[in-house]
Backbone of each chain as ProteinMPNN parsed JSONL, in Angstrom:
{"seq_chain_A": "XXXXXXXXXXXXXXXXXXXXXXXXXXXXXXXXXXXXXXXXXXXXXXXXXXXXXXXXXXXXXXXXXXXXXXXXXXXXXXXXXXXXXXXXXXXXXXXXXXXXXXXXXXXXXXXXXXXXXXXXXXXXXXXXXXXXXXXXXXXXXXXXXX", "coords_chain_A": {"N_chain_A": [[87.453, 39.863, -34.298], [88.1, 40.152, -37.642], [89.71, 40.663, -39.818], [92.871, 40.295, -41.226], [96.094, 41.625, -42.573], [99.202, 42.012, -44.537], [102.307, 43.155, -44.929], [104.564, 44.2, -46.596], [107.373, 46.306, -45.526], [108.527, 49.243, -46.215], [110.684, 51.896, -45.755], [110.329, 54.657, -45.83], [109.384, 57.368, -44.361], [110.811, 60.569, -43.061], [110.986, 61.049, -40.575], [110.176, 59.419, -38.655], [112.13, 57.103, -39.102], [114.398, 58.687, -38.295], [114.064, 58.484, -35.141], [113.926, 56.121, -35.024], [116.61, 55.353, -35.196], [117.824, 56.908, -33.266], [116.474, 55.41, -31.299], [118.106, 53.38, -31.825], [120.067, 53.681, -30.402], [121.901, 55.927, -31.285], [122.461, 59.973, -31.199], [120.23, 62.528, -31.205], [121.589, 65.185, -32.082], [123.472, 63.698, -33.441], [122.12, 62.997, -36.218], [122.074, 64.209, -38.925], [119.705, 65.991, -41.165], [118.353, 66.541, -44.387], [116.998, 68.485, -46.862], [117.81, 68.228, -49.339], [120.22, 65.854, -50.985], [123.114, 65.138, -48.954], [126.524, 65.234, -49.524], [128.429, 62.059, -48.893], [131.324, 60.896, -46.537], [134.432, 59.477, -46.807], [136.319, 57.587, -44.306], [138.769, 58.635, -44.277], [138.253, 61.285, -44.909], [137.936, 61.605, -47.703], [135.946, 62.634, -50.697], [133.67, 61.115, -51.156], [131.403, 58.935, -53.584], [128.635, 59.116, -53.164], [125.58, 60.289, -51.686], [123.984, 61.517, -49.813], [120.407, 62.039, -47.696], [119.693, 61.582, -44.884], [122.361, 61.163, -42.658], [124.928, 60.022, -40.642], [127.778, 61.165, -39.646], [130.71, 59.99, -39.879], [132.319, 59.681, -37.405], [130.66, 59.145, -35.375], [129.826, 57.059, -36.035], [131.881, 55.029, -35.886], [135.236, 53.478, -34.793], [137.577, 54.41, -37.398], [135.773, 54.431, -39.447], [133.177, 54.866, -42.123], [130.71, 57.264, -43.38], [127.939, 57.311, -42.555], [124.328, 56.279, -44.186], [121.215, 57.045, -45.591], [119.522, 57.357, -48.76], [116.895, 59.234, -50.185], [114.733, 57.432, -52.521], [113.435, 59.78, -55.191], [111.099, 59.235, -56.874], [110.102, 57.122, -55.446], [109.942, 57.396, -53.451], [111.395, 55.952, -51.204], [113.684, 55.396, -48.975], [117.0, 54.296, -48.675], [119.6, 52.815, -47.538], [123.143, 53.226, -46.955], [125.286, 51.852, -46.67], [129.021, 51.071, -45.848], [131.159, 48.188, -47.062], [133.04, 48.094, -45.745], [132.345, 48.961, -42.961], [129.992, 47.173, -42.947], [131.296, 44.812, -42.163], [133.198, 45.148, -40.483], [133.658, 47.642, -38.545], [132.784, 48.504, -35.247], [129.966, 49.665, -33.92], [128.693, 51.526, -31.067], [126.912, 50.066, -30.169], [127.902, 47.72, -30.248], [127.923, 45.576, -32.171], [128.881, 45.163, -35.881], [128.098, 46.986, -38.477], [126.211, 45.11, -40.192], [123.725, 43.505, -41.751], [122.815, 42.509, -38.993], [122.118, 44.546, -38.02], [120.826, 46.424, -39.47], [118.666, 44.675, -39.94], [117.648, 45.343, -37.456], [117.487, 47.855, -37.281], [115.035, 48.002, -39.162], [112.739, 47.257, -37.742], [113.102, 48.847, -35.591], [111.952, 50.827, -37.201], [109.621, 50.036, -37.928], [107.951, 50.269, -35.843], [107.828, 52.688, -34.476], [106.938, 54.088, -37.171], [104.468, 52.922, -37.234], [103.15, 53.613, -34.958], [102.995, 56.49, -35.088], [101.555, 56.604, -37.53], [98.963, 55.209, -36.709], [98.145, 57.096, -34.893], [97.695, 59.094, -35.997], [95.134, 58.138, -37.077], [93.807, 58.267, -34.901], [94.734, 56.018, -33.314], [96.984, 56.253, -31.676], [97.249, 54.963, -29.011], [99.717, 52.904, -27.365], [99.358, 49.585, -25.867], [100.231, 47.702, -25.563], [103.957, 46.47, -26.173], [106.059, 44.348, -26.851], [109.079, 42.393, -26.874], [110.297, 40.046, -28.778], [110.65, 35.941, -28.49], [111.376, 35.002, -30.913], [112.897, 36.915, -32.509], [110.722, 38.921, -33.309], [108.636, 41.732, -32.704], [105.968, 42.335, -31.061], [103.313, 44.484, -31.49], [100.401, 46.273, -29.681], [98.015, 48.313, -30.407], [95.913, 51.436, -29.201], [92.589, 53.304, -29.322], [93.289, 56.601, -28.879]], "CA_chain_A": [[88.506, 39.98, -35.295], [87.919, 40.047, -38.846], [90.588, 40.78, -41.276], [94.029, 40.959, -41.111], [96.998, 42.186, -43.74], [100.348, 41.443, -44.496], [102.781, 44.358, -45.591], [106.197, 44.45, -46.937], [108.059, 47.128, -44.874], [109.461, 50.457, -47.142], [110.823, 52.709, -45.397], [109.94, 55.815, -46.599], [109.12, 58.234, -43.309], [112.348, 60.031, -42.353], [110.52, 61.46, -38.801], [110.241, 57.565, -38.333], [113.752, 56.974, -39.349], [115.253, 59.479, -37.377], [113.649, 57.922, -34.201], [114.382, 54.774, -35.222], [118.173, 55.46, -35.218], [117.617, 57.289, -31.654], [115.943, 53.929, -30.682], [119.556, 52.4, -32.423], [121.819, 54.309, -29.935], [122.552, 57.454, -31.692], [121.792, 60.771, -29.97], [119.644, 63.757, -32.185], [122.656, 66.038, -32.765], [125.035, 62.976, -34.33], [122.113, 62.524, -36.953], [121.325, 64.968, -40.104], [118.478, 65.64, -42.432], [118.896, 67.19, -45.093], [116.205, 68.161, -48.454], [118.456, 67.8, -50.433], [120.967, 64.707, -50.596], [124.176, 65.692, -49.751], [127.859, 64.222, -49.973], [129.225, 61.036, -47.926], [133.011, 61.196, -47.004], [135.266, 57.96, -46.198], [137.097, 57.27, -43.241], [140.117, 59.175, -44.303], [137.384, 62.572, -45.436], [137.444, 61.83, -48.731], [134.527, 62.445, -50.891], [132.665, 59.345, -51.789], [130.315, 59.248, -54.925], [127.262, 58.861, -52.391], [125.284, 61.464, -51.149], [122.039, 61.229, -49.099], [119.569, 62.821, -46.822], [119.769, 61.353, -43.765], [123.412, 61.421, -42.667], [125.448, 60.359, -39.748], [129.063, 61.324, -40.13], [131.712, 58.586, -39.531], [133.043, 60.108, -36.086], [129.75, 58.815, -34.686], [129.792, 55.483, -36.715], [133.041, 54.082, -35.021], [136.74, 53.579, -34.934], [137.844, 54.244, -38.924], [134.34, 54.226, -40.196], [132.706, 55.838, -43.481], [129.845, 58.691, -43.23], [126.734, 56.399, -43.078], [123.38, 57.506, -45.042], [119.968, 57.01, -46.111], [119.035, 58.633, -49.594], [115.603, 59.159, -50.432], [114.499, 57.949, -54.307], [112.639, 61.222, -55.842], [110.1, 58.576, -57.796], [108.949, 55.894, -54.682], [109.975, 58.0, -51.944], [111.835, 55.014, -50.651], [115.056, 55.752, -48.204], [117.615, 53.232, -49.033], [120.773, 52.549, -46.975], [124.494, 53.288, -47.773], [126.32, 51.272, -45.688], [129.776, 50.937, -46.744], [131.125, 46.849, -46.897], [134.026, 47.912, -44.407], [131.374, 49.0, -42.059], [128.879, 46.162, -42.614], [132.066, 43.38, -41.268], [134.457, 45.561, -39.306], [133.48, 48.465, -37.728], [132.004, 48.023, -34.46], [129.398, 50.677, -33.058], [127.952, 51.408, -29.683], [125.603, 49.087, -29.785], [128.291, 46.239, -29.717], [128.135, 45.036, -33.565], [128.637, 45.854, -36.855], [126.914, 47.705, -39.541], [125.842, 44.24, -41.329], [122.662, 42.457, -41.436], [121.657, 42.101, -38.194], [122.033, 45.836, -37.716], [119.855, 46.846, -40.417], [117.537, 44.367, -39.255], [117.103, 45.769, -35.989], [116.447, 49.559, -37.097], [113.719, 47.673, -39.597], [112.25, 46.921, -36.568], [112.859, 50.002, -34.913], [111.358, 52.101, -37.765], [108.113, 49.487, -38.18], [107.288, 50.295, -34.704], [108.163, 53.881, -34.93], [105.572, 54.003, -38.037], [102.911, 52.108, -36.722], [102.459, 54.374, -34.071], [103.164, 57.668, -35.706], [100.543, 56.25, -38.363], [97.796, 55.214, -35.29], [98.429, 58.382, -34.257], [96.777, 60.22, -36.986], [93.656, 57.916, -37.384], [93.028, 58.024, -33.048], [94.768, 54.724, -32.602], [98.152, 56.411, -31.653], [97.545, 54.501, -27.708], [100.597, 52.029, -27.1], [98.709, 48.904, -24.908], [101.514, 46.487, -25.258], [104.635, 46.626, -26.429], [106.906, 43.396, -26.5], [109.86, 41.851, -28.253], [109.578, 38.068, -28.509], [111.941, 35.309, -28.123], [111.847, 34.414, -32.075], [113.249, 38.464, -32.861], [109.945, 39.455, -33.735], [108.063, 42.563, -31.776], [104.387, 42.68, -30.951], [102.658, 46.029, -30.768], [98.91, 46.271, -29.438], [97.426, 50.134, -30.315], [93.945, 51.414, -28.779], [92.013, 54.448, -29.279], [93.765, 57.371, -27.591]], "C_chain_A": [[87.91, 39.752, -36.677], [88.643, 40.173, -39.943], [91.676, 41.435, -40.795], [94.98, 41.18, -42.621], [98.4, 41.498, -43.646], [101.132, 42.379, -45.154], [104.122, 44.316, -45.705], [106.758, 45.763, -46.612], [109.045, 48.519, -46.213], [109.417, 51.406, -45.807], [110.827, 54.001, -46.343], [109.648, 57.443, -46.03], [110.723, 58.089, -42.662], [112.369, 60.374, -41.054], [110.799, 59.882, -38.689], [111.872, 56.894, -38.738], [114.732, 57.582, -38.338], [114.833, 58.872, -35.483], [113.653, 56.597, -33.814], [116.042, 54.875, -34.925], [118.471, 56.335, -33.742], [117.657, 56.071, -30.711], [117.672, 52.592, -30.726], [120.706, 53.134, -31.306], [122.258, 55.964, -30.026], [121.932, 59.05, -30.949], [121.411, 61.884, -31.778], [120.288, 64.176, -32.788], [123.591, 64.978, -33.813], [123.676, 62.774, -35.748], [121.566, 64.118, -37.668], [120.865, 64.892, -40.909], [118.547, 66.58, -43.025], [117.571, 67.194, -46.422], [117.068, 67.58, -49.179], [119.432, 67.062, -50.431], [122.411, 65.455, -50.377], [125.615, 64.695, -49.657], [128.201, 63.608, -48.63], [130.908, 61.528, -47.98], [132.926, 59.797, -46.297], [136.32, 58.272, -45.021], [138.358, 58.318, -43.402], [139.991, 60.687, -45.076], [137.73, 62.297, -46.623], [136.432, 62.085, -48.951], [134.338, 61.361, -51.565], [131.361, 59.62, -52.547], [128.979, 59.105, -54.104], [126.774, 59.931, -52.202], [123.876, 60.431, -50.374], [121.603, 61.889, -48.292], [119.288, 62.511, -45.635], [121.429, 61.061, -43.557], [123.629, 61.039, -40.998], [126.966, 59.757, -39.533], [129.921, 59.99, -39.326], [131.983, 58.916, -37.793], [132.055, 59.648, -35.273], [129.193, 57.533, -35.136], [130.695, 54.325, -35.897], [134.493, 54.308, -35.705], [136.659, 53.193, -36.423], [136.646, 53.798, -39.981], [134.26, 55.019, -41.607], [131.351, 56.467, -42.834], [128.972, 57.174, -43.366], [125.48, 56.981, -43.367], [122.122, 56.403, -45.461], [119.604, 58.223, -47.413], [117.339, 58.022, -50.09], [115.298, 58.894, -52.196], [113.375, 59.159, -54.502], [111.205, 60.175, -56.448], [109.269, 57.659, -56.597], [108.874, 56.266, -53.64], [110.567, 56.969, -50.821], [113.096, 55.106, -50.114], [115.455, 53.921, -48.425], [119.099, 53.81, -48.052], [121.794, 52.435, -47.466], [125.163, 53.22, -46.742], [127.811, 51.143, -46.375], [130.066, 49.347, -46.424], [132.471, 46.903, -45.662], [132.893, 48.117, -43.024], [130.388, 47.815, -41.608], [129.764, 44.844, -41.551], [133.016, 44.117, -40.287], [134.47, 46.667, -38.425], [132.645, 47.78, -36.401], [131.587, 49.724, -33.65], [129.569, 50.593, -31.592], [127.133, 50.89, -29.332], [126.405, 47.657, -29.62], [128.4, 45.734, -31.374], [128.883, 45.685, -34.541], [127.714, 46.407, -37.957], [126.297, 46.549, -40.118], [124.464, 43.789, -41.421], [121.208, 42.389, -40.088], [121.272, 43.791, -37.634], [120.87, 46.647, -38.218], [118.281, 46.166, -40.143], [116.822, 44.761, -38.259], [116.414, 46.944, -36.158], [115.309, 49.034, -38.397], [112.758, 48.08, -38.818], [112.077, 48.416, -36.029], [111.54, 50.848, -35.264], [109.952, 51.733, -37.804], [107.415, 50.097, -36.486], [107.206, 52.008, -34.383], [106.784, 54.936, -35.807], [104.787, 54.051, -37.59], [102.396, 53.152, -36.023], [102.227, 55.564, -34.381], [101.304, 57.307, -36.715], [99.178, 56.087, -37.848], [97.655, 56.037, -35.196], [96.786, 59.493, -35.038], [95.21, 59.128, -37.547], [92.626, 57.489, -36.144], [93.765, 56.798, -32.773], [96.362, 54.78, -32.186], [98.716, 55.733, -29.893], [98.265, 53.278, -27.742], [100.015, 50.718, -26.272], [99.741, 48.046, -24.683], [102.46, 46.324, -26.346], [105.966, 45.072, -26.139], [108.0, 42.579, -27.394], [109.908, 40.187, -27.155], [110.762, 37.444, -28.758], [112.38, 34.971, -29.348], [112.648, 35.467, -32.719], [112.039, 39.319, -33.124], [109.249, 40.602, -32.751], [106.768, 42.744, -32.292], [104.18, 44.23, -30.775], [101.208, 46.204, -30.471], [98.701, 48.454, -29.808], [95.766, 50.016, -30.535], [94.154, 53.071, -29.02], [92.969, 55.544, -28.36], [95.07, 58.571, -28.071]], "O_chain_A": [[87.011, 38.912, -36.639], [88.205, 39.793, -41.029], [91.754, 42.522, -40.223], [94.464, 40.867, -43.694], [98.68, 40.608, -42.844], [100.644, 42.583, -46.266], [104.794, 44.424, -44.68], [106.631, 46.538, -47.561], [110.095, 48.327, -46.827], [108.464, 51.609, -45.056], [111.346, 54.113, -47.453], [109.642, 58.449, -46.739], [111.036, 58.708, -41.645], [113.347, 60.184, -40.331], [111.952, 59.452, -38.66], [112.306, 55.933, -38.103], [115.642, 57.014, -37.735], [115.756, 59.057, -34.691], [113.465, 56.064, -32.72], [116.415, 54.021, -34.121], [119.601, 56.211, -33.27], [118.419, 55.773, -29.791], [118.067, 51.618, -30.086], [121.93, 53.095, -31.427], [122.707, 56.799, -29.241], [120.954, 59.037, -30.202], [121.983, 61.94, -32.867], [120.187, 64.0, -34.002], [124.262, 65.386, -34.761], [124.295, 62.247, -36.672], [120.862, 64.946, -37.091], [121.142, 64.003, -41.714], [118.798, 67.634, -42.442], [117.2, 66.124, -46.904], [116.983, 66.425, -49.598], [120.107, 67.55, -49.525], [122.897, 66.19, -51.236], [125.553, 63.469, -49.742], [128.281, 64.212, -47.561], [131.543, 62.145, -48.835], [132.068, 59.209, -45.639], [137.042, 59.268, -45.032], [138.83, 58.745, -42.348], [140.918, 61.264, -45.644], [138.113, 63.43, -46.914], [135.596, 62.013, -48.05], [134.966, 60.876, -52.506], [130.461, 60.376, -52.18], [128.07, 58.919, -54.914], [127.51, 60.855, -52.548], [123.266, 59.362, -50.421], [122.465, 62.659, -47.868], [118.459, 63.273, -45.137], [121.865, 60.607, -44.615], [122.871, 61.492, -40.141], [127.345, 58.601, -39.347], [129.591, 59.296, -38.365], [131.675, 57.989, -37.044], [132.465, 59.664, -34.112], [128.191, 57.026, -34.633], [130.381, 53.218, -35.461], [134.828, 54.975, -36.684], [136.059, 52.209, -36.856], [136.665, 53.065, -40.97], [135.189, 55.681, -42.07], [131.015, 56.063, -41.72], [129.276, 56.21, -44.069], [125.297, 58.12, -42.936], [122.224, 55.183, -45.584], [119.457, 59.437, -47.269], [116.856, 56.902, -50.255], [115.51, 59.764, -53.04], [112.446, 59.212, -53.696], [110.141, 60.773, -56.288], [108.058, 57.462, -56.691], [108.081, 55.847, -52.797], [110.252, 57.129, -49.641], [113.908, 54.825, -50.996], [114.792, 52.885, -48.388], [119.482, 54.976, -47.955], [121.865, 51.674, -48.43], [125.583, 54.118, -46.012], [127.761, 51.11, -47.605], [129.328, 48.926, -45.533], [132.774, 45.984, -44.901], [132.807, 47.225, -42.181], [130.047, 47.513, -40.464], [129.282, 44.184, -40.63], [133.521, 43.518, -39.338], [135.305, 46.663, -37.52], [131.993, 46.741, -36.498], [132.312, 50.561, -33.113], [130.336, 49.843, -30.988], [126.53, 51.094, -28.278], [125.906, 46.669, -29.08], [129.594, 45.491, -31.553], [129.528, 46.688, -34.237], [126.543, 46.046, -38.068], [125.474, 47.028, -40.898], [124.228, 43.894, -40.217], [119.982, 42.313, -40.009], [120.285, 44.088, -36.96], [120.132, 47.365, -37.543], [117.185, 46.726, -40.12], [115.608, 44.605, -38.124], [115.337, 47.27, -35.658], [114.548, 49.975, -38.621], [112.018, 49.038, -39.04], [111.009, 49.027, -36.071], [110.633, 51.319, -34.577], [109.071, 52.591, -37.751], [106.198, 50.231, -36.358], [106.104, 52.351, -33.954], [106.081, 55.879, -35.443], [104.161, 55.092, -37.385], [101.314, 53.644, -36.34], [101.131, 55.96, -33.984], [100.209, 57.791, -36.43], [98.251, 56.692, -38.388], [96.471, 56.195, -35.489], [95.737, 60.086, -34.787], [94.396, 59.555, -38.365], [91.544, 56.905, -36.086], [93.36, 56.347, -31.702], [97.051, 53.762, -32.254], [99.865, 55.814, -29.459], [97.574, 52.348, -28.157], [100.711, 50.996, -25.295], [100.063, 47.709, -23.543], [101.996, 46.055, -27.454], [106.631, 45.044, -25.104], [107.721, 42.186, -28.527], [109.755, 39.655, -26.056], [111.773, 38.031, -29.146], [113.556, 34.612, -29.413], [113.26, 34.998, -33.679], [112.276, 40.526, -33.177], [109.395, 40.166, -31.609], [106.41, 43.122, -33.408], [104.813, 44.981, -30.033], [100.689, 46.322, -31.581], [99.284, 49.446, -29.371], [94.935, 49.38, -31.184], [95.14, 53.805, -28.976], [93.308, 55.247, -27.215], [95.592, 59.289, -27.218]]}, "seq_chain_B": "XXXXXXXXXXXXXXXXXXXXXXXXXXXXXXXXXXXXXXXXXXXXXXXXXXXXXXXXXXXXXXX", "coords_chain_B": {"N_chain_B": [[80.047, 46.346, -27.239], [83.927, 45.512, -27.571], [86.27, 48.5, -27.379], [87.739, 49.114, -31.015], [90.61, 47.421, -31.326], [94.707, 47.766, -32.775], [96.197, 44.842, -33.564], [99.848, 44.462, -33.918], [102.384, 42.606, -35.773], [105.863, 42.534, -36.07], [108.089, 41.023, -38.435], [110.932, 38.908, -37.181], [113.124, 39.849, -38.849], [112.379, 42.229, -39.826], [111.419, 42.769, -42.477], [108.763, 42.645, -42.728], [105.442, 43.026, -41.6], [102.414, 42.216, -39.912], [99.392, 43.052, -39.756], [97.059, 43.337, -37.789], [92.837, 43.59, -37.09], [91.218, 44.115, -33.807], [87.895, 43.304, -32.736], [86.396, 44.733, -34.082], [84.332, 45.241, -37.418], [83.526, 44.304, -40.896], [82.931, 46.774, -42.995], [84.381, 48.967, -41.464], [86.25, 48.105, -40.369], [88.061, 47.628, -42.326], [88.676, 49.722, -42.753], [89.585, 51.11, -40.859], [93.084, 50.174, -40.748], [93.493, 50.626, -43.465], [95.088, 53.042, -44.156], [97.31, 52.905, -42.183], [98.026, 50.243, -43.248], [99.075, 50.995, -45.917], [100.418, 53.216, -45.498], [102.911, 51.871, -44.003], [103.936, 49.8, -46.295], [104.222, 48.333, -49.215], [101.195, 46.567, -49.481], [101.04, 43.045, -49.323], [99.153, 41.005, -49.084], [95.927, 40.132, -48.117], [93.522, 39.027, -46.078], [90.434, 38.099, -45.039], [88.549, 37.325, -42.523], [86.083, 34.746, -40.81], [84.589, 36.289, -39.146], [84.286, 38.951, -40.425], [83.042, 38.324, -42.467], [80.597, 37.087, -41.754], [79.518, 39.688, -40.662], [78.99, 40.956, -43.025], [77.197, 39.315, -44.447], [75.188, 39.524, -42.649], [74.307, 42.186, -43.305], [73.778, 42.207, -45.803], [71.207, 40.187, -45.617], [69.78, 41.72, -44.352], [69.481, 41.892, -41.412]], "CA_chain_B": [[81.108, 45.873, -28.017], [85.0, 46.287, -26.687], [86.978, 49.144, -28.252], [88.716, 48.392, -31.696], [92.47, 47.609, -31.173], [94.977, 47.055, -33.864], [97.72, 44.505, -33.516], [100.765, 44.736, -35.139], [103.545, 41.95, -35.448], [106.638, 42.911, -36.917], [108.818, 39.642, -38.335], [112.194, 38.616, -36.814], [114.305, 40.411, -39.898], [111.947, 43.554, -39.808], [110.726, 42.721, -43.554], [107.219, 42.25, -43.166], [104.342, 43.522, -40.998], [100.963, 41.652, -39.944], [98.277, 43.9, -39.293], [95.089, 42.668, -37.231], [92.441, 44.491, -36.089], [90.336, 42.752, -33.398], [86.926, 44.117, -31.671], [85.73, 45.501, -35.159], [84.012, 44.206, -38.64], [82.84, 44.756, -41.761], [84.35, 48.067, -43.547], [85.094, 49.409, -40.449], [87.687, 47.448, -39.808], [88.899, 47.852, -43.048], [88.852, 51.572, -42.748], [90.301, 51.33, -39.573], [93.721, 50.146, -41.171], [94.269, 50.867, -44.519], [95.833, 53.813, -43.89], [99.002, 52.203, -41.625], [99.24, 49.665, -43.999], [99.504, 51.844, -47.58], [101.842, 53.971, -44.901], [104.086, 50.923, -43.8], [104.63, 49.58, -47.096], [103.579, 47.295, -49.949], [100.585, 45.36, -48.972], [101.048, 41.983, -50.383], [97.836, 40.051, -49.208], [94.8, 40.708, -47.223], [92.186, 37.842, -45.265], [89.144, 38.19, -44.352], [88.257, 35.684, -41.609], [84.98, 34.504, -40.567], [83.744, 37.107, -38.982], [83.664, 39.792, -41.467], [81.944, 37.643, -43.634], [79.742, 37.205, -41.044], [79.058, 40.936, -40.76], [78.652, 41.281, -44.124], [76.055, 38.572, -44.857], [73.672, 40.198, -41.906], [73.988, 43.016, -43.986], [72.877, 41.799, -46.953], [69.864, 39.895, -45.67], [69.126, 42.5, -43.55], [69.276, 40.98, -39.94]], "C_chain_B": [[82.184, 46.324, -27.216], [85.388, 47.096, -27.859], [87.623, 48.459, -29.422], [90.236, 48.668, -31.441], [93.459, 47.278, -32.555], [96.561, 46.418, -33.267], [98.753, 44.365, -34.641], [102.28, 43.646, -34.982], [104.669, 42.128, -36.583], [107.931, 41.418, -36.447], [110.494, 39.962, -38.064], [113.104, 39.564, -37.764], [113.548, 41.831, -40.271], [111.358, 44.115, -41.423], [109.314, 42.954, -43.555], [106.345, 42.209, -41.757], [103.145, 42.795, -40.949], [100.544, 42.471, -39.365], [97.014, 43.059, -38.952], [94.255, 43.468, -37.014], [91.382, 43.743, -35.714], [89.153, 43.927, -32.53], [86.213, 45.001, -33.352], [85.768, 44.406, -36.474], [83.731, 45.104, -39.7], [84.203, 45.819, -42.553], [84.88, 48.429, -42.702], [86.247, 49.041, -40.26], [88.749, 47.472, -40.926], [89.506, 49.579, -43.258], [90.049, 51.923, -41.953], [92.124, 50.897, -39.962], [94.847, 50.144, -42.187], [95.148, 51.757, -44.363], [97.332, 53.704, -43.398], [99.44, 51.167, -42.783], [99.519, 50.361, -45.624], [100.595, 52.311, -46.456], [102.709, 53.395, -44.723], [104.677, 50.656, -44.819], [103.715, 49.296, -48.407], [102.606, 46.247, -49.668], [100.613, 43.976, -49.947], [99.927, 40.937, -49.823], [96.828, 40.232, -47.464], [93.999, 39.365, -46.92], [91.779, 38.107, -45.094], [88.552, 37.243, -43.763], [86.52, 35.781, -41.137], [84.09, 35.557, -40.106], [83.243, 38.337, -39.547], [82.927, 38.964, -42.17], [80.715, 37.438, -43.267], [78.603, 38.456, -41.068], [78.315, 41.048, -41.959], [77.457, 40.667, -44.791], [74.535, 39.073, -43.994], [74.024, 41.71, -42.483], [73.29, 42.959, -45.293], [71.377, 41.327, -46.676], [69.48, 41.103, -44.343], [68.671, 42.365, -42.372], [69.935, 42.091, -39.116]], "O_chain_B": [[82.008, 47.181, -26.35], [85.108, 46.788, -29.017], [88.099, 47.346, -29.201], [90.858, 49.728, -31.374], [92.963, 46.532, -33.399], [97.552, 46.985, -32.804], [98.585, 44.211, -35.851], [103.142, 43.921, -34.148], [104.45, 41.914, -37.775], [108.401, 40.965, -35.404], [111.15, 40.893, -38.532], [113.992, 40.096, -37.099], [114.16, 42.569, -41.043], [110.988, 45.258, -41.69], [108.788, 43.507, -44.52], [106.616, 41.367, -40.901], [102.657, 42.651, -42.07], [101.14, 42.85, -38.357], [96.262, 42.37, -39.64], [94.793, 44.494, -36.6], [90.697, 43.007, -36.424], [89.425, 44.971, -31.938], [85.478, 45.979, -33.216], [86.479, 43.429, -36.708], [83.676, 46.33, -39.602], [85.428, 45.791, -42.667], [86.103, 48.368, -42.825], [87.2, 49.771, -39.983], [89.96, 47.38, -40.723], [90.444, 50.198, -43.762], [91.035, 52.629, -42.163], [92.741, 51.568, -39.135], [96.059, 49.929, -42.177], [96.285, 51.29, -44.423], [98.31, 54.207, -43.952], [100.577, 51.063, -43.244], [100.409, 49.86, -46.311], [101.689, 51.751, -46.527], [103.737, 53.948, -45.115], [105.862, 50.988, -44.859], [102.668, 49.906, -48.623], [103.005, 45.085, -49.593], [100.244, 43.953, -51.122], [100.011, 39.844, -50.384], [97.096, 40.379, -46.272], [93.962, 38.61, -47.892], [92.229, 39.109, -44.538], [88.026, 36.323, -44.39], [85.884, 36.834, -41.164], [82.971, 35.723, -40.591], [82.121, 38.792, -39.325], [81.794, 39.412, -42.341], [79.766, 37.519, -44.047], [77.401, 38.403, -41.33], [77.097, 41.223, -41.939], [76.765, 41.312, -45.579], [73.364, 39.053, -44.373], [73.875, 42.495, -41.546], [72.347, 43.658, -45.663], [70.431, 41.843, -47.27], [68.688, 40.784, -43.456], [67.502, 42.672, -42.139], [70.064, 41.963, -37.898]]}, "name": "protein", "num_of_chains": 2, "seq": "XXXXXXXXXXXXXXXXXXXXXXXXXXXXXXXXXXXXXXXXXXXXXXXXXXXXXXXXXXXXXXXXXXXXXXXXXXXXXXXXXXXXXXXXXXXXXXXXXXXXXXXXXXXXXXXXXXXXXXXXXXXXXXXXXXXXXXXXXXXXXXXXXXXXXXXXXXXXXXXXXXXXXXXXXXXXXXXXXXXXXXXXXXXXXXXXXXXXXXXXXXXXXXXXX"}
């Protein structure tokens, strides 16, 4: 061993996003990507001043949900989350929660692992060896040659 | 030598990434992961533990 790192998590990969939110429950068809950002609606189809490029419409969010979204900034390339605050405390997905906190935390997670490997991938080290989530929330990933 | 591996621990709230890589030294090893971590995110601090330094000194004197 010789040198390790320490990296503050951007999401920024929306292949890795989109697989991440697979990993969250959702099935291929409920999510859309889009170049160009486009418009959120609210629970009751309005349009909502949001837009974004990753997209997955309320009807696949939960009972009386809003459109939920990822828009990409043009300058850091950084996908940012547009949760709405009814969603984050009162909706409840298919995964059992709501949109809040620990939700967002989880597809972190998803997408870091998601990454990692995608990222391995392309410099030979895309082989999975061990894969484990740990009792504190945290997930190990081992990657070898391959 | 064994193959280089890289581990990767991702923290409880999905903020922040440790990157290891074990079985390799020197640049190599730095080679071997810059790439994931510029791709993951913001690196905010790097170590170099004993044994690169190691490497690096039988490079210098030429051992």
């Amino acid at each position: 061993m010789s040198h390790y790192c320490n990296v503050e998590l951007e999401l920024r990969d929306i292949d890795a996003l989109v697989l991440a939110l697979l990993d969250m429950g959702f099935v291929r068809t409920e999510i859309e990507v889009h170049s160009e950002a486009q418009p959120l609606y609210g629970f009751q189809g309005d349009l909502r001043p949001e837009k974004a490029h990753v997209i997955i419409r309320r009807q696949h969010v939960g009972d009386s949900s809003n459109d939920l979204g990822f828009v990409k900034d043009p300058v850091t390339g950084r996908l940012t989350a547009i949760i709405s605050d009814f969603d984050q405390t009162h909706v409840i997905g298919r995964h059992g929660g709501t949109y809040g906190q620990a939700w967002v935390d989880s597809l972190s997670k998803a997408y870091a692992v998601r990454d990692s490997i995608k990222l391995g991938m392309r410099d030979g080290y895309g082989r999975v060896i061990k894969q484990e989530s740990r009792a504190d929330g945290s997930i190990y990933l081992r990657l070898g040659r391959g | 030598m064994a193959e280089p591996e890289i581990e990767i621990l991702i923290s409880p709230d999905g903020k922040t990434v440790k990157i290891e890589v074990i079985n390799a030294s020197g640049a190599e090893c730095l080679r071997l992961t810059e790439r994931i971590e510029f791709g993951l995110g913001r690196v905010t601090g790097r170590t170099l533990t004993p044994d690169h330094q190691r490497v690096k000194e039988r490079v210098k004197d030429g051992t």
